[in-house]
C-alpha positions in Angstrom: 4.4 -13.2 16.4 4.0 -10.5 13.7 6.3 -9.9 11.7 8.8 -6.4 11.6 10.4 -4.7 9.1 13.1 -5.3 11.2 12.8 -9.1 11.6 12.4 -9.6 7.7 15.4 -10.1 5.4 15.5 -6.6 3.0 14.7 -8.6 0.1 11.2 -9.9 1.7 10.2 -6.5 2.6 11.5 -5.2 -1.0 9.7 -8.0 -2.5 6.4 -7.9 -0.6 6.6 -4.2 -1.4 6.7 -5.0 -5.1 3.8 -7.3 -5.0 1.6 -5.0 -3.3 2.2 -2.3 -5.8 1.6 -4.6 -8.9 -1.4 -6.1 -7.2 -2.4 -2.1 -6.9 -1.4 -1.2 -10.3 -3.3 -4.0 -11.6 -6.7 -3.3 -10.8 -5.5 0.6 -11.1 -2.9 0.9 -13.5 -2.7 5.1 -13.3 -2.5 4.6 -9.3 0.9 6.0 -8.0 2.2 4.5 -4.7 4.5 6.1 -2.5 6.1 4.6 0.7 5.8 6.9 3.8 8.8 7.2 6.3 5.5 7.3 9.1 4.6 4.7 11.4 1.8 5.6 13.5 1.6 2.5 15.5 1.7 -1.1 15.2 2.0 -1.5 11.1 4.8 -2.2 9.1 4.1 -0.5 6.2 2.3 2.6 5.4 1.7 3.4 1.9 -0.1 6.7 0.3 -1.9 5.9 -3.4 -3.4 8.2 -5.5 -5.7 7.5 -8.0 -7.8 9.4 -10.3 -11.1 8.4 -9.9 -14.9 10.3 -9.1 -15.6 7.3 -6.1 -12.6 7.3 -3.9 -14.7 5.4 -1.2 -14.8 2.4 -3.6 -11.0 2.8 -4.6 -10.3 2.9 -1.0 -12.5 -0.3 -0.4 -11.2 -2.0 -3.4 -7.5 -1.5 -1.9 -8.1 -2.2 1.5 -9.3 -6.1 0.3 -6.1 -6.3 -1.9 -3.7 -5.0 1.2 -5.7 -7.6 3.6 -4.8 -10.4 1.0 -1.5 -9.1 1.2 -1.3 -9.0 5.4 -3.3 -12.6 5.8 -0.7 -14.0 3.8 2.8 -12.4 5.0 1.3 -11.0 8.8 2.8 -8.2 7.7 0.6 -4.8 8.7 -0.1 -2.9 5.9 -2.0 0.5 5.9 -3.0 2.1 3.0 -4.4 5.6 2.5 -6.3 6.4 -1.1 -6.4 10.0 -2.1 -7.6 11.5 -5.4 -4.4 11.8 -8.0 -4.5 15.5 -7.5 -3.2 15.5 -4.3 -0.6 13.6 -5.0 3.2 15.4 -4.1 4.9 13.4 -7.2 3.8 15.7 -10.5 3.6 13.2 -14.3 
């Protein structure tokens, strides 16, 4: 059985959160990561990161392993989307 957002305490889903975005930050430390209100179908979590980078494919690819670490581990259904930084809605 996977697991919800609904079935997990708040402080799991806040803490899985956090790792997720350190793991991120780690390998991209000028990414930003923002939380979507969306669910589209059977994930638990969609996130938006933006990174400034010329090979977004890579980024993207690069991400995608660290979110499937992430799901293997907590079956928890992750899905990430990598745009470039200048599309990002949250201004430095």
């Amino acid at each position: 059985m996977r697991a919800t957002v609904e079935s997990l305490p708040l402080k799991n889903f806040e803490q899985i959160l956090k790792e997720i975005v350190d793991a991120i930050k780690k390998r991209f430390p000028e990414a930003i990561v923002l939380l979507k209100d969306e669910i589209y179908e059977d994930e638990d979590l969609n996130l938006d990161i933006f990174v400034e980078s010329e090979d977004i494919l890579s980024v993207d690819e690069e991400i995608s392993h660290v979110v499937f670490d992430f799901t293997k581990e907590t079956d928890f259904l992750i899905l990430p989307t990598v745009a470039p930084m200048e599309s990002c809605p949250v201004k430095r």
